[in-house]
Wavefront OBJ file of the C-alpha trace (Angstrom):
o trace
v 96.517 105.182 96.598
v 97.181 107.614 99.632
v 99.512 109.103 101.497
v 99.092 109.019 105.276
v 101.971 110.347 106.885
v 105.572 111.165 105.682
v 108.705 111.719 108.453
v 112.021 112.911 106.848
v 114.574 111.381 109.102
v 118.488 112.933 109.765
v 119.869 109.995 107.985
v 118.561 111.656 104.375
v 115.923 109.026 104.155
v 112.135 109.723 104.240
v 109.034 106.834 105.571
v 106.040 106.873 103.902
v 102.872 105.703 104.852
v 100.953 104.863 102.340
v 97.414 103.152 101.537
v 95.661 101.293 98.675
v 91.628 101.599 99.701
v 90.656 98.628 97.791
v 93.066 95.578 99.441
v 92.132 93.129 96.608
v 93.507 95.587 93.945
v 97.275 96.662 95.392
v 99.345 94.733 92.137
v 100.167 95.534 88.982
v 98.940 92.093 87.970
v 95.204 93.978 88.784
v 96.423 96.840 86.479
v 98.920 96.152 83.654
v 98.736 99.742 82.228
v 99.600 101.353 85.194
v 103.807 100.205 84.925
v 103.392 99.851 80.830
v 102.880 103.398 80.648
v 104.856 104.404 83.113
v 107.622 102.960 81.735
v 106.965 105.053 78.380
v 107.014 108.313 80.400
v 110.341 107.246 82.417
v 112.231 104.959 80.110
v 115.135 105.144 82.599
v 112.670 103.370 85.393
v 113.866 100.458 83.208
v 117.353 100.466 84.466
v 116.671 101.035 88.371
v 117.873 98.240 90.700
v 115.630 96.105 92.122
v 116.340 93.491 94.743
v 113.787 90.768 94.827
v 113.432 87.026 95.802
v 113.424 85.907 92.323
v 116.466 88.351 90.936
v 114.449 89.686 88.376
v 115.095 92.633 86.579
v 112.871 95.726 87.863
v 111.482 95.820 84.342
v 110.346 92.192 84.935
v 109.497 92.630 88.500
v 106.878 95.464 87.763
v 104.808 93.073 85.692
v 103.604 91.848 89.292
v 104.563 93.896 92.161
v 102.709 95.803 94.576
v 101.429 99.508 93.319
v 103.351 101.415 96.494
v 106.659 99.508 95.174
v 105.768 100.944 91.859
v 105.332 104.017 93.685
v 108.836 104.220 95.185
v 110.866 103.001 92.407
v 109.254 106.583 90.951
v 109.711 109.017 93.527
v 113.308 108.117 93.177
v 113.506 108.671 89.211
v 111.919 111.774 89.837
v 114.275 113.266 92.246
v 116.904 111.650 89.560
v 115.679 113.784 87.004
v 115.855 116.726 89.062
v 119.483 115.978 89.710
v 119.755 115.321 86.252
v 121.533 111.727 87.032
v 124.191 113.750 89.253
v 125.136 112.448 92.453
v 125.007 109.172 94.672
v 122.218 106.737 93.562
v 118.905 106.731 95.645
v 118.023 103.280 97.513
v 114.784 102.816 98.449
v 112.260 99.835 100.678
v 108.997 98.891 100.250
v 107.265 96.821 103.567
v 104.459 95.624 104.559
v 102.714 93.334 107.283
v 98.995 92.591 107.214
v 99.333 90.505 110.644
v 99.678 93.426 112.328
v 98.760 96.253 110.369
v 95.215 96.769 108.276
v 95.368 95.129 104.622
v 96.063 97.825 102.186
v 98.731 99.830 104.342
v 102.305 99.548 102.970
v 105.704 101.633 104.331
v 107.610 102.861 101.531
v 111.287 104.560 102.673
v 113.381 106.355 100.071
v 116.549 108.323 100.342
v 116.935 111.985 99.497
v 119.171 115.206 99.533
v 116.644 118.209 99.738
v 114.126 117.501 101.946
v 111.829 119.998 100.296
v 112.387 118.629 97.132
v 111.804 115.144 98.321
v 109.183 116.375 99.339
v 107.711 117.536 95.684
v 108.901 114.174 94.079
v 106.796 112.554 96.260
v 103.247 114.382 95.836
v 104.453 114.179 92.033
v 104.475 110.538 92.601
v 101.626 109.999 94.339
v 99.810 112.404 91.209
v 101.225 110.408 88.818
v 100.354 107.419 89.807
v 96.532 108.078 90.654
v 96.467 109.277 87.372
v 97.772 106.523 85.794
v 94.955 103.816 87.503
v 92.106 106.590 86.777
v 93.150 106.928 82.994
v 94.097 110.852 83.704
v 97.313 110.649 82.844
v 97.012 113.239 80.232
v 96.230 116.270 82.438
v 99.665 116.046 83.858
v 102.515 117.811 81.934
v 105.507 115.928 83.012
v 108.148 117.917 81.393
v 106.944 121.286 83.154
v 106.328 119.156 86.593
v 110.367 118.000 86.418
v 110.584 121.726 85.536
v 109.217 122.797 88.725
v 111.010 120.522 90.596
v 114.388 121.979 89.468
v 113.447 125.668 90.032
v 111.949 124.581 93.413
v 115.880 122.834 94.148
v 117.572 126.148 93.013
v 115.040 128.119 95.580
v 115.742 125.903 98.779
v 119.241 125.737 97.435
v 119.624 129.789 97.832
v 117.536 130.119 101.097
v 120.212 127.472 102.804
v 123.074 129.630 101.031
v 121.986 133.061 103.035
v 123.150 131.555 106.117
v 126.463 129.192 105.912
v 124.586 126.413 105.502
v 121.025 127.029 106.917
v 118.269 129.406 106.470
v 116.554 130.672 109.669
v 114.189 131.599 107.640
v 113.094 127.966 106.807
v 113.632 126.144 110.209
v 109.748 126.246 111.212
v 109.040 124.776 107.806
v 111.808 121.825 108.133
v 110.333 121.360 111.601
v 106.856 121.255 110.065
v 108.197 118.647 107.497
v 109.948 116.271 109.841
v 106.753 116.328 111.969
v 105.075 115.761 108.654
v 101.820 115.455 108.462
v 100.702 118.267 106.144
v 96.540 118.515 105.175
v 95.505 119.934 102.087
v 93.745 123.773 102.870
v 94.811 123.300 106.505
v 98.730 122.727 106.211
v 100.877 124.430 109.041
v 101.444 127.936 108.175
v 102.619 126.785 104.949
v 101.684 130.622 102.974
v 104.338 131.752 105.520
v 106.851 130.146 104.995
v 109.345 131.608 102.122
v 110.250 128.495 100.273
v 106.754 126.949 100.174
v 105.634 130.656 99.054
v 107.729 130.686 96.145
v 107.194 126.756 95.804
v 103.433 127.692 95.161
v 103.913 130.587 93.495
v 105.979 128.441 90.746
v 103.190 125.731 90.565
v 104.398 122.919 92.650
v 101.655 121.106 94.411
v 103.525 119.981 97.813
v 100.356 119.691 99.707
v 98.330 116.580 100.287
v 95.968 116.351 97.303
v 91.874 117.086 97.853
v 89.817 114.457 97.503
l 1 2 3 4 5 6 7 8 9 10 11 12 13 14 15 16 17 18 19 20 21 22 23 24 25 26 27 28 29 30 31 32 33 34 35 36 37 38 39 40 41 42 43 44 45 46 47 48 49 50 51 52 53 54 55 56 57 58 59 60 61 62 63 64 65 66 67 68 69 70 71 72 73 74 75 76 77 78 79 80 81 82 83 84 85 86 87 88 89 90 91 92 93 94 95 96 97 98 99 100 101 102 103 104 105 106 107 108 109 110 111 112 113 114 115 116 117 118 119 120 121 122 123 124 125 126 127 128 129 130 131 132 133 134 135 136 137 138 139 140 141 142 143 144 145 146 147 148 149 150 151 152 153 154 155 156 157 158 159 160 161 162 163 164 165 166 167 168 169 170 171 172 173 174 175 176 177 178 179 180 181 182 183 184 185 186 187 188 189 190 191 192 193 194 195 196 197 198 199 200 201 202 203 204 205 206 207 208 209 210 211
């Protein structure tokens, strides 16, 4: 699975584009494991939401659902974690049409309250659950990820603070996140800019993976 593009909109809610390379194999019904063990590392998945057709729990529904609705159900239990349950609950949507669109590409929207941090959940996400279909689970410490993740929400959380509200500081780097389309090795001026800085410095990947 891949990430295309990502726009953060005003409205707190971010578009994904996302794409699964081999069309044939986009369910969970071609890969069991992948929601059985994620499940086990995010027991409160279990308790999201989920509105479907058949009214099925989302427990039930992720025995055969499409990987990038999967995929949004965790981006929002991750920023959950990081808010440590506190707040509004996140919605999300997962879309698709093959009529017009190639087969494979899906538009996943989720809502948000740090942009940057939305931003972290969702390369988290998109780790976790490549690791999870390539059986790599294991080189991911999920603990100190969700760790990151917090200490990246108290960072953005002081830069807005210095200024009533907003940090000049970070303005190019929102604008470079609601253009959003960041390359690993090649992102826009992303060493310069102070919150990515110390986001990298404390280990979270928010760059488009290699590979």
């Amino acid at each position: 699975m891949k990430i295309t593009e990502i726009v953060f909109y005003n409205t707190n809610r971010a578009k994904l584009v996302v794409e699964i390379p081999d069309s044939e194999a986009y369910s969970t019904v071609e890969a069991p494991r992948i929601p059985r063990i994620l499940f086990k590392l995010f027991p409160h998945m279990a308790t999201q939401r989920c509105y479907n057709d058949a009214g099925y729990s989302f427990r039930r529904e992720a025995q055969a659902t499409e990987i990038p609705h999967l995929f949004e159900h965790l981006i929002i239990e991750i920023q959950d974690q990081v808010r440590r349950g506190m707040g509004a609950p996140f919605a999300g949507e997962t879309q698709w049409n093959w009529t017009v669109d190639p087969r494979g590409r899906f538009y996943v929207t989720v809502d948000y309250d740090n942009e940057i941090v939305a931003l972290g959940a969702i390369r988290l996400a998109e780790r976790v659950i490549n690791a999870l279909d390539s059986k790599d689970i294991a080189q991911i410490d999920m603990n100190r990820e969700i760790t990151r993740l917090r200490e990246l929400a108290k960072i953005s959380r002081r830069f807005a603070a210095n200024t009533n509200g907003r940090d000049h500081a970070i303005e190019p780097l929102l604008a470079d996140l609601k253009a959003q389309r960041l390359h690993a090795a090649a992102g826009p001026s992303i060493p310069t800019q102070p919150v990515f800085r110390e986001a990298i410095a404390i280990g979270v990947p928010l760059e488009e993976a290699a590979g």
